[in-house]
C-alpha positions as a Python dict, from the first residue, in 0.01 Angstrom:
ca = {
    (1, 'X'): (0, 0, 0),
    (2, 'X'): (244, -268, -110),
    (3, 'X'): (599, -196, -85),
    (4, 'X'): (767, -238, -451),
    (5, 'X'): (1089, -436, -353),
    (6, 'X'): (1408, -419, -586),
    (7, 'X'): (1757, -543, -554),
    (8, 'X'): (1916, -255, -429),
    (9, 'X'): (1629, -235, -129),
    (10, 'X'): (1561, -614, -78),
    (11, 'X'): (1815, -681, 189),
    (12, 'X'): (1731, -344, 390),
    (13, 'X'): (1338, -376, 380),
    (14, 'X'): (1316, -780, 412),
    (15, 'X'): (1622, -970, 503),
    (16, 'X'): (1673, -712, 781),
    (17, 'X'): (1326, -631, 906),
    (18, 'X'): (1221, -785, 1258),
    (19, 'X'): (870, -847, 1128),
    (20, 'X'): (777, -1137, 902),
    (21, 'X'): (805, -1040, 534),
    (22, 'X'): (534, -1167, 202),
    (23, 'X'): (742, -1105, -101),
    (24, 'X'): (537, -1109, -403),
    (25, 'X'): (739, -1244, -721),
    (26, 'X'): (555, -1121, -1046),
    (27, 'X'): (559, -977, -1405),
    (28, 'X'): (357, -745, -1560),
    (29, 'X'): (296, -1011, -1918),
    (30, 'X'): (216, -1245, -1587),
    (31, 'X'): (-178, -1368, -1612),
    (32, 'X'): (-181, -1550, -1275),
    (33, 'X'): (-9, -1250, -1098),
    (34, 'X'): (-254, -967, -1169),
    (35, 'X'): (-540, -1243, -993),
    (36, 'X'): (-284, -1235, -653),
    (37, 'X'): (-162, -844, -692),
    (38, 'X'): (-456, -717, -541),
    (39, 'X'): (-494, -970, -286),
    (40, 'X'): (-146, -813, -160),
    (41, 'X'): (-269, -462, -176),
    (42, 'X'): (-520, -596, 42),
    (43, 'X'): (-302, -815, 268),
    (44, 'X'): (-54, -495, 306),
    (45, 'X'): (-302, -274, 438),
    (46, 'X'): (-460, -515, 700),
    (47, 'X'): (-82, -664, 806),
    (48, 'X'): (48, -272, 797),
    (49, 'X'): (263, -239, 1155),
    (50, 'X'): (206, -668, 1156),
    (51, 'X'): (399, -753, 861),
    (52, 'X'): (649, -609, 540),
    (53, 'X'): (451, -745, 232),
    (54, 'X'): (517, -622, -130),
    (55, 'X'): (603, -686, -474),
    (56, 'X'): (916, -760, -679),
    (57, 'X'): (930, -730, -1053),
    (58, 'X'): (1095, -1015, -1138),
    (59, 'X'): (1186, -883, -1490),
    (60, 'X'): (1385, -554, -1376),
    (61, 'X'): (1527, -713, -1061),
    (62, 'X'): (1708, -1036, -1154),
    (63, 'X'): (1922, -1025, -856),
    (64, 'X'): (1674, -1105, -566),
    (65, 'X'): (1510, -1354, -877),
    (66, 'X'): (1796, -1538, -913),
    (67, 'X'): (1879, -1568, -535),
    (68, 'X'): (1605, -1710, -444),
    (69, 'X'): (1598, -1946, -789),
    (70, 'X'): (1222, -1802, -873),
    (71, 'X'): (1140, -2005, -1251),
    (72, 'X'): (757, -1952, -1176),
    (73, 'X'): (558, -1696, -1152),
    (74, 'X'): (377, -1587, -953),
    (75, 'X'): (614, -1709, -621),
    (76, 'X'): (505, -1552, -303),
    (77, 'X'): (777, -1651, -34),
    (78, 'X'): (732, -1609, 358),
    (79, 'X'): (1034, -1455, 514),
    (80, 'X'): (1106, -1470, 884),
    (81, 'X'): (1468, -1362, 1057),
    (82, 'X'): (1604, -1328, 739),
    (83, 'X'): (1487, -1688, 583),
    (84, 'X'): (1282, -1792, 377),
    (85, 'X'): (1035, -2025, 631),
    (86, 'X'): (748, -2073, 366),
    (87, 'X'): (653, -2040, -9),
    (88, 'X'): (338, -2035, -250),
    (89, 'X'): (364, -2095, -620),
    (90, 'X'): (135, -2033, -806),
    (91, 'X'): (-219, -1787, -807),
    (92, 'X'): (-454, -1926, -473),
    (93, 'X'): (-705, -1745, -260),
    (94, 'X'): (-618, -1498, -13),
    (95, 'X'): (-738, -1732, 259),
    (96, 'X'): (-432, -1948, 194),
    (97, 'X'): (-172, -1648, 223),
    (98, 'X'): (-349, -1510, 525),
    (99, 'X'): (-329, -1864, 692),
    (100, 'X'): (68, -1864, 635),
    (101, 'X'): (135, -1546, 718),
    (102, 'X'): (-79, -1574, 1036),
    (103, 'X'): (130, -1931, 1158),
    (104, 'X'): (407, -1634, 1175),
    (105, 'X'): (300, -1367, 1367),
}
């Protein structure tokens, strides 16, 4: 299952993890996002142990939004060591997430 991210966990269960992290920026009003939320359900069950991929609401965690200066949603960034190495705006096919993720494994 996707890990729900928030401001007060971000840093602990991303910026500090030693595996490569798929941070899903969304909204529930968000059209685009509910087509790529399940494609991270998927992605966070076949990456489980591989990878820390999950979910931030970008309307109750303005923080981590702000930070990384998110103005479209969905933004799916790629986080390796701490920084941010890749990023997706924008709903695509899971082929194109698994492809980036896989360059950092």
């Amino acid at each position: 299952m996707a890990i729900h991210f928030t401001d007060a966990t971000f840093e602990e269960q991303v910026l500090k993890s030693d595996k490569p992290a798929i941070i899903d920026f969304w909204a529930e009003w968000c059209g685009p996002c509910r087509m790529v939320g399940p494609i991270i359900e998927e992605m966070s069950k076949e990456y489980e142990g591989k990878a820390v991929i999950g979910k931030i609401d970008v309307d109750s965690n303005p923080g981590v939004t702000s930070r990384y200066s998110i103005r479209n949603i969905p933004t799916i960034l790629f986080i390796k060591g701490g920084e941010v190495v890749d990023k997706q705006v924008g709903a695509v096919p899971k082929s194109v997430l698994v492809g980036k993720l896989e360059k950092l494994l």
